[in-house]
N, C-alpha and C positions, 0 to 999 in steps of 0.2 A: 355643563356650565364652564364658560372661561374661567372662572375664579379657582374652580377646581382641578381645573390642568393645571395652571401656573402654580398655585399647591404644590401637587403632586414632581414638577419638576422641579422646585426650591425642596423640597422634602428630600430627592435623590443628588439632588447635586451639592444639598447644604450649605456651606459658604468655601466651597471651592472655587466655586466661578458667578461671575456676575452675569444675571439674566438678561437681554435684551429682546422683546417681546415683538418681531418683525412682522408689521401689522400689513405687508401687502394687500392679502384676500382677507383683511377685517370690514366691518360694516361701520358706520359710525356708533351705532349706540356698543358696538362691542370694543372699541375705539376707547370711547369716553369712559366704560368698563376697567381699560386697563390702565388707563388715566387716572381713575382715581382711586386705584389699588398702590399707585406712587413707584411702579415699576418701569423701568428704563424701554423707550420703543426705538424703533427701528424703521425710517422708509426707505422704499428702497427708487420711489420717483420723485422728484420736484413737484410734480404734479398734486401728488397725493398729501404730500408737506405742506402745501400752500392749501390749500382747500382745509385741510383739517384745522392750519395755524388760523386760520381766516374766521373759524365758529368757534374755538378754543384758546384757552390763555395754558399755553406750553409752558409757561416758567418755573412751572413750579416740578416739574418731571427732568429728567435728564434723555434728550431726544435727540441721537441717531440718525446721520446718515450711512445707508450701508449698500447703496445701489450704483450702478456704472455713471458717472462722471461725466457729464458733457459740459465741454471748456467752455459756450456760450450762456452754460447756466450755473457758471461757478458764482458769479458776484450773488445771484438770485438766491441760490442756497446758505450763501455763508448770514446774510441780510436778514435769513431766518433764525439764526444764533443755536446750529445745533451746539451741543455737547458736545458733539464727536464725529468727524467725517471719516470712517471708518476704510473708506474704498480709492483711498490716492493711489494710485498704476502707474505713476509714471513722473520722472522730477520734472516733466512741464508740466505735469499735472498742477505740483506741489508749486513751481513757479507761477504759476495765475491763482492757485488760490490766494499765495503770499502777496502778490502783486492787490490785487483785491483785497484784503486784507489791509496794506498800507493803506489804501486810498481810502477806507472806511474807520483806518484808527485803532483797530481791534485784533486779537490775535489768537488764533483760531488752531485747535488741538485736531490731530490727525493720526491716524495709523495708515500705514505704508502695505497695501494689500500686492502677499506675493504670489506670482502665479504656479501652479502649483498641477496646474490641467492642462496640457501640449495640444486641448481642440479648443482652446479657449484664449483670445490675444493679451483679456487685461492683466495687469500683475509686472512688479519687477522679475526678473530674472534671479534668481537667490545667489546667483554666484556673482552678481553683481551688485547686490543689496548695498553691501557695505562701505563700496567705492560713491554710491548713489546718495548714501546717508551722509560721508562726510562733505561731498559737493550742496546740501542743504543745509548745511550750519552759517551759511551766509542767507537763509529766508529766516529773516528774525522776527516774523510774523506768521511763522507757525512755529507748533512744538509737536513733536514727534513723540508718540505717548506708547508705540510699539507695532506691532503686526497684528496682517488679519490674511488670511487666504479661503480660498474657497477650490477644495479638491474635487474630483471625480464622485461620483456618486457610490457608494458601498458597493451597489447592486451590478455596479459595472465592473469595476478592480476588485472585490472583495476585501475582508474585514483587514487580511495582513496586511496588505498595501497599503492599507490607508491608512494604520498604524504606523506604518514607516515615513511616510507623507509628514503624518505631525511629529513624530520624534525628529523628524529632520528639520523643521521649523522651529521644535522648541532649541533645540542645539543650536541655531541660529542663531535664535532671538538672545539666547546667555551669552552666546560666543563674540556677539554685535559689540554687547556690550561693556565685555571684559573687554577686548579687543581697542574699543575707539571711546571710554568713559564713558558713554552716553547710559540716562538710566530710564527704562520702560517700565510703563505701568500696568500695558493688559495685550494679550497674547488672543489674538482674537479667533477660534476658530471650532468646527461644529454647527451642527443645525438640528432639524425634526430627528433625520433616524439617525447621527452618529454623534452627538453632542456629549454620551458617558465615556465613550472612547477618545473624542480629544481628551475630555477632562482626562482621563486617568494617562494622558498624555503629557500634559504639562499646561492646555487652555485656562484661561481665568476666566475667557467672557465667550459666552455661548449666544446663537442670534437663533433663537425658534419662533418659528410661525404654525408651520400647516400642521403641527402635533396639537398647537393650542385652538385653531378654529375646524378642525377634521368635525 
C-alpha cells in the first residue's frame, strides 16, 4: 500500500527532511491517494500537472515542480501556482519565469537546481552559483528559497562519491549564504535509493517516487 511506504519513509527520516512524494509513474487513484494524505507531490511534466490539476482541486496540498524546464512552457506551469519550482538550470531560466511572473502579477518561489553530473547539461555550474545568485536579486518576482541537484546514480560512482557530491552542496548552500546575506529554506536533494545519505548530509527535502509505487 502507498500509505504504508510513505509511513515508513517519514518514520526513517522523521522530521529531518520534508517529503516530496514524485508522482511521475503514479496512477490517478494513487495520485488522489497521496492527495489526501496532505503530503507535498512532485511532477516532473507539464503534461502530467495539467491533466491531474484539471480533475483535482490542488490548493489544498503544496505541489512541486521538479522536472526539466522548457522556456515555451514556463508561463503554463507557473499559471498552475505550484509551491515550488524546484528545477531553475539556468539565470535565463530564472529570467522568463520572473518575466512571466510580472505579467501575471504573482511571485513565484524557486530553487536554483545545480548540476552536479558531467553526462548531464541542466544545472548551474556551482562555481558559478554565487556570481548567478547575485545577478537575480534584480528578478523581484521570484524568491530563491535554495538548491536542489540531482547526482549520478549510487550504482554508477558509488556510496563515497556521492557523499562528497552532497557535502559539497551542503558547504555551498551555508557558504552562499554567509557569503551574499541571502537566506534559504530547503536544500533539495536525494531520491528512491539515496535519500538517508543526503539527509545525513545536510538535505531537508527529499523527492521519492519509484521506492513509493515499486
Amino acid at each position: 500500500m502507498i500509505g504504508d511506504e510513505i509511513s515508513k519513509i517519514l518514520q526513517e527520516i522523521v522530521s529531518k527532511a520534508k517529503l516530496v512524494v514524485a508522482v511521475k509513474y503514479a496512477n490517478e487513484k494513487q495520485i488522489e491517494e497521496i492527495m489526501n494524505s496532505g503530503i507535498d507531490i512532485g511532477f516532473n511534466t507539464l503534461q502530467q500537472f495539467e491533466e491531474v490539476s484539471g480533475k483535482n482541486d490542488l490548493s489544498k496540498i503544496k505541489v512541486h515542480f521538479i522536472g526539466h524546464i522548457q522556456s515555451n512552457k514556463i508561463k503554463k506551469i507557473i499559471q498552475l501556482k505550484p509551491y515550488l519550482i524546484q528545477s531553475v538550470s539556468s539565470f535565463e531560466v530564472a529570467e522568463k519565469i520572473n518575466s512571466a511572473c510580472v505579467e501575471l502579477n504573482i511571485k513565484q518561489r524557486i530553487l536554483l537546481q545545480v548540476n552536479t553530473d558531467s553526462e548531464k547539461l541542466e544545472g548551474f555550474d556551482i562555481d558559478e552559483l554565487e556570481n548567478e545568485i547575485v545577478k537575480m536579486r534584480n528578478l523581484n518576482n521570484i524568491e530563491i528559497l535554495g538548491l536542489m541537484t540531482i547526482p549520478p546514480e549510487k550504482d554508477k560512482i558509488g556510496e563515497d562519491k556521492l557523499r562528497e557530491i552532497y557535502k559539497k552542496i551542503k558547504l555551498e548552500y551555508d557558504r552562499i549564504q554567509r557569503n551574499i546575506g541571502v537566506h534559504f529554506e530547503f536544500l533539495s536533494m536525494g531520491m528512491s535509493e539515496d535519500y538517508l545519505i543526503a539527509i545525513a548530509e545536510g538535505a531537508n527535502m527529499i523527492r521519492v517516487g519509484r521506492k513509493i509505487f515499486e
